[in-house]
C-alpha positions as CSV (number, residue, x, y, z in Angstrom):
1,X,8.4,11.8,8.1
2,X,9.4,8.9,5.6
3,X,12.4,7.3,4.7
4,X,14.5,8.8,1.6
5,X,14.1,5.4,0.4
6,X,10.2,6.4,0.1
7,X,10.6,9.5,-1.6
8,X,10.5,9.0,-5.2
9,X,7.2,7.3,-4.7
10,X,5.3,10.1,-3.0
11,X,6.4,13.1,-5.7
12,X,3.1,14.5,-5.2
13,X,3.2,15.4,-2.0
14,X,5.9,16.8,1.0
15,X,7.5,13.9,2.3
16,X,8.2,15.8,5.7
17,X,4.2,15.7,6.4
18,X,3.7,12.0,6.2
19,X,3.2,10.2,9.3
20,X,3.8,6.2,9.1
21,X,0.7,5.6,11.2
22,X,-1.6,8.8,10.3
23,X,-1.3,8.1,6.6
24,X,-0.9,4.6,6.5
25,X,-3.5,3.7,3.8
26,X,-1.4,5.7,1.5
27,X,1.8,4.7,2.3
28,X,1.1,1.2,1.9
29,X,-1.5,1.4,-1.5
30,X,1.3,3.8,-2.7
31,X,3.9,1.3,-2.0
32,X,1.9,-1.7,-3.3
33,X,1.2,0.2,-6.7
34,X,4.8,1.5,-7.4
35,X,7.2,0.3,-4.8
36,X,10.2,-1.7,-5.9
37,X,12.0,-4.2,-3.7
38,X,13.5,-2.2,-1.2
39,X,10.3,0.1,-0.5
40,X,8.9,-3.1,0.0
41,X,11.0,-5.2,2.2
42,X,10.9,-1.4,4.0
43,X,6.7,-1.5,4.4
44,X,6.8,-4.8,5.5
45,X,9.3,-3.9,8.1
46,X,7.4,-1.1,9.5
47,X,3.4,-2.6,9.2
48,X,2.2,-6.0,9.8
49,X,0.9,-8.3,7.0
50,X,-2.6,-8.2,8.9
51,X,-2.0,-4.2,8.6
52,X,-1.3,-4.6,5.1
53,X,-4.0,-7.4,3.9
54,X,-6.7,-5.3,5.7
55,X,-5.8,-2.0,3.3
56,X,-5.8,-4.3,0.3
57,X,-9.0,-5.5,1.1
58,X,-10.4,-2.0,2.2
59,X,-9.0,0.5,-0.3
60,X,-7.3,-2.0,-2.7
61,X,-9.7,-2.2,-5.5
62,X,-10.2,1.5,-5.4
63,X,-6.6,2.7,-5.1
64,X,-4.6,0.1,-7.0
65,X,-4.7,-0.9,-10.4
66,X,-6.1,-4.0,-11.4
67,X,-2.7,-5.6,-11.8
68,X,-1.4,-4.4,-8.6
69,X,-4.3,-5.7,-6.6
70,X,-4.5,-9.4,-8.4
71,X,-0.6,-9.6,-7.5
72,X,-1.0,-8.7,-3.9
73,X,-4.5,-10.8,-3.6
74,X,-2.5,-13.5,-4.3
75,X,0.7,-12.8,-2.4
76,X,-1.4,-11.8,1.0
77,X,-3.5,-14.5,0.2
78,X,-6.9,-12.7,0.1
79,X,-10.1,-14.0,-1.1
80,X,-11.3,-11.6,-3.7
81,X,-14.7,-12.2,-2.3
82,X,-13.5,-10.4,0.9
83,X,-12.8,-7.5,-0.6
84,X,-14.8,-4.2,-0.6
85,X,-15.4,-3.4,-4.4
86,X,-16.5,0.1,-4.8
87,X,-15.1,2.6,-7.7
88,X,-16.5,5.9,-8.2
């Protein structure tokens, strides 16, 4: 389960199911996309930056939008080239 903190940026789903490390990727790309300051200072807390960079460069092109994942490229530092770039 997730913090109440959390909850108003997973309205699609039961908070009660999610599972900080069995639904990472989502947690974090939702977080990234939507998250305000607090939710953020919160993933941080709870995954490492390495965590974090890896879904960005994973899932981020697919799952954020194009604003979110410039913003965090450049805050995590990661080389666009790194980064998987496939969109269905």
């Amino acid at each position: 389960m997730i913090t109440k903190i959390l909850k108003p940026f997973f309205w699609y789903t039961d908070n009660k199911k999610l599972k900080t490390v069995a639904d990472q990727t989502r947690i974090i790309t939702q977080i990234l996309r939507f998250g305000d300051s607090q939710s953020v200072k919160w993933l941080f807390k709870h995954y490492s930056r390495a965590t974090i960079k890896k879904v960005v460069r994973e899932r981020g092109f697919l799952e954020l939008d194009d604003k979110s994942f410039n913003y965090w490229c450049l805050v995590l530092k990661i080389d666009k080239r790194q980064v998987k770039k496939t969109r269905l």
